[in-house]
C-alpha positions as CSV (number, residue, x, y, z in Angstrom):
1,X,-54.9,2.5,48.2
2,X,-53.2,-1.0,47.7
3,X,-54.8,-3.1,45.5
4,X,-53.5,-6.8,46.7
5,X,-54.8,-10.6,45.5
6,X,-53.0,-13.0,47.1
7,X,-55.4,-16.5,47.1
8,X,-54.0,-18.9,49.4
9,X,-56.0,-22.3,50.3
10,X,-55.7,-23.0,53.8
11,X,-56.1,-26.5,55.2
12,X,-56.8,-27.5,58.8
13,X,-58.0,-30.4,61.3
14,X,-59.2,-31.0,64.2
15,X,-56.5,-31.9,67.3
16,X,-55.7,-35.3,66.2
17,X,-58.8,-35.6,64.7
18,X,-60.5,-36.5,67.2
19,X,-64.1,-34.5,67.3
20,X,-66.0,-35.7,64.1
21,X,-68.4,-32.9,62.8
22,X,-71.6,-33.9,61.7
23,X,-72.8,-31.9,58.7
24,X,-75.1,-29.3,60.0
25,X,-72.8,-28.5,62.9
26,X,-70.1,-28.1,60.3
27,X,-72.3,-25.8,58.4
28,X,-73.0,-23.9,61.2
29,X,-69.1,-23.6,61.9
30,X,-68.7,-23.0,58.8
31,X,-71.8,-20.1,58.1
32,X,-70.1,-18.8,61.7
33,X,-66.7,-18.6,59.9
34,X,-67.9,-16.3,57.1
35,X,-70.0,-14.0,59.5
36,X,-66.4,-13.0,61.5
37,X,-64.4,-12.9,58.7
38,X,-66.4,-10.0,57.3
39,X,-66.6,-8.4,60.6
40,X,-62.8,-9.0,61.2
41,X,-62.2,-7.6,57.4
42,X,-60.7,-11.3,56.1
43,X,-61.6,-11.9,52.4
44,X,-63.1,-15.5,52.4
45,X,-63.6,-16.7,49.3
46,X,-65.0,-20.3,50.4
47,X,-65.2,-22.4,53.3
48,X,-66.2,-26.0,53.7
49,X,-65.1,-29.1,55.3
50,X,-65.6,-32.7,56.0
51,X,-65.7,-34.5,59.6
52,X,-62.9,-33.5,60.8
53,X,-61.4,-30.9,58.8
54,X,-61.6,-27.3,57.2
55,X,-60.7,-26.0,53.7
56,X,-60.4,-22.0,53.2
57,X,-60.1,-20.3,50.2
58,X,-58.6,-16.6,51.1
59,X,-57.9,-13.5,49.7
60,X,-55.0,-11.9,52.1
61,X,-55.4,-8.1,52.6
62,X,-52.0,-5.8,52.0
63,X,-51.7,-6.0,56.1
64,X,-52.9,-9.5,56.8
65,X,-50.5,-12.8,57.0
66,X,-51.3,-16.1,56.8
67,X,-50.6,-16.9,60.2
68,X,-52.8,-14.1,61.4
69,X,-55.8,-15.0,59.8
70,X,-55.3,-18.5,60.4
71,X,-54.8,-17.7,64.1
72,X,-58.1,-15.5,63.9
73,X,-60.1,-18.2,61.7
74,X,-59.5,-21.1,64.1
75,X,-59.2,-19.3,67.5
76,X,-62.8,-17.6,67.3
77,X,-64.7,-20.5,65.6
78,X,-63.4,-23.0,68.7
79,X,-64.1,-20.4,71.1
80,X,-67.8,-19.8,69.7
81,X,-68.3,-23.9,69.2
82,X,-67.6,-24.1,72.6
83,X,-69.8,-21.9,74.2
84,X,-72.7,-23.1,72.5
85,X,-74.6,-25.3,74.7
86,X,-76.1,-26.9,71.7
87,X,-73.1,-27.9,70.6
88,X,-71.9,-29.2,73.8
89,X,-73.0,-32.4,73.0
90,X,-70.3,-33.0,70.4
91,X,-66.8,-32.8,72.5
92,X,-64.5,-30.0,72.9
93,X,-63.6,-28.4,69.4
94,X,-59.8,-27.5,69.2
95,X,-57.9,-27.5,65.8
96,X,-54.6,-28.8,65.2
97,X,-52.1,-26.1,65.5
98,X,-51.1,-26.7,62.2
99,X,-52.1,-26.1,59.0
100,X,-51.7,-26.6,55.2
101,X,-51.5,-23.4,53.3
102,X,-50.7,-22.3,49.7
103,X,-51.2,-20.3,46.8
104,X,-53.4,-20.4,44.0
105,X,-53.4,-18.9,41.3
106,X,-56.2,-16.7,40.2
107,X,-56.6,-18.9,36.7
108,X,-57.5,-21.9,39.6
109,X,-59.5,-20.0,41.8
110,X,-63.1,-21.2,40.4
111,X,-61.9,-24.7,40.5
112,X,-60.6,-24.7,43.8
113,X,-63.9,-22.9,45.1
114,X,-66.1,-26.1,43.4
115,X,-63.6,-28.6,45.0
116,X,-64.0,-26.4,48.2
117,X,-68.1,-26.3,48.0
118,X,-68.0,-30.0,47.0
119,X,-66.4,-31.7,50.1
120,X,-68.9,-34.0,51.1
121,X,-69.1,-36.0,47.9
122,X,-65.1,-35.6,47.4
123,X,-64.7,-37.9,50.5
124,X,-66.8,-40.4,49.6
125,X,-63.9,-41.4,47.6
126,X,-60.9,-40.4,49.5
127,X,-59.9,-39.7,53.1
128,X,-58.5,-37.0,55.0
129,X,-55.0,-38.5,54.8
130,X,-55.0,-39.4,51.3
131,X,-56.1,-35.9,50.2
132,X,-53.3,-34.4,52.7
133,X,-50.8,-36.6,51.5
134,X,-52.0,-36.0,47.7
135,X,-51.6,-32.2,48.5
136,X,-48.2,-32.6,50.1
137,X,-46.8,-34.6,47.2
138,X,-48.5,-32.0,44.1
139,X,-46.9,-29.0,46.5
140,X,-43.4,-30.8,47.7
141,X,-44.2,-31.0,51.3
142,X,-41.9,-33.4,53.4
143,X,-45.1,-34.3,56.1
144,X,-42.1,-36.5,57.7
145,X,-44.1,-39.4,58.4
146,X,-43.6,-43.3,56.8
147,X,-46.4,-45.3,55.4
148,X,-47.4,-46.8,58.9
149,X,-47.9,-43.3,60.4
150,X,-51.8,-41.1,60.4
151,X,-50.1,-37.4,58.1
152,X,-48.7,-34.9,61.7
153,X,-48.1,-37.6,63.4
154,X,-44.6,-36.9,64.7
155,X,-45.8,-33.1,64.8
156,X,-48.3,-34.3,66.9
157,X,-46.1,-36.3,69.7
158,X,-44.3,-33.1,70.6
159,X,-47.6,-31.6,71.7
């Protein structure tokens, strides 16, 4: 048997942000997140979001990649949002294709989980773009955008 820990926070939004979540539809997303994971074998850690985004805290099996899990996270959720007729109401759920993902180490794996579970009152003080840009700066991520343009921007135009 391999014995793997690999924590990688995962980051993504909705298509140009455009659906805003309210916060018990994002909780249900989000409770509906954890339920597949365990049936699909993906060790979720945490998940929690604000709006218009997604934060994932997860522990990669010896087989599984990022992009796999990611594909697998964000392709099932949108598929069940949007077959929900109670969720209908809302718009069309589809998340930007990409996404911010890196590791943590295991010495910041409680903190990140608190800043994960604590989303809601971490954007009272700061946006979506400021946090994305903040990350991009600590983790040396060119998001190739100027100060005039929304973070994925220019990613975004050759959609």
């Amino acid at each position: 048997m391999s014995y793997v820990r690999i924590l990688v926070h995962a980051v993504f939004s909705t298509k140009n942000r455009g659906i805003l979540i309210p916060k018990q539809e994002k909780d249900l997303i989000c409770d509906h997140i954890r339920t597949e994971a365990l049936k699909k074998s993906i060790r979720l850690l945490a998940v929690n979001g604000h709006l218009d985004h997604l934060h994932c805290l997860i522990n990669l099996g010896p087989t599984q990649t990022i992009a796999t899990v990611m594909q697998a996270v964000k392709g099932e959720s949108a598929y069940w949002f949007n077959n929900q007729s109670g969720l209908a109401g809302l718009g069309k759920l589809i998340w930007q294709d990409d996404y911010f993902a890196v590791s943590v180490s295991e010495s910041h794996a409680e903190t990140l989980q608190q800043y994960i579970q604590n989303q809601e009152k971490h954007h009272q003080r700061m946006t979506y773009y400021q946090e994305l840009e903040r990350m991009a700066a600590k983790y040396g991520f060119d998001l190739g955008i100027s100060d005039s343009q929304p973070p994925l921007a220019k990613a975004e135009r050759r959609e």
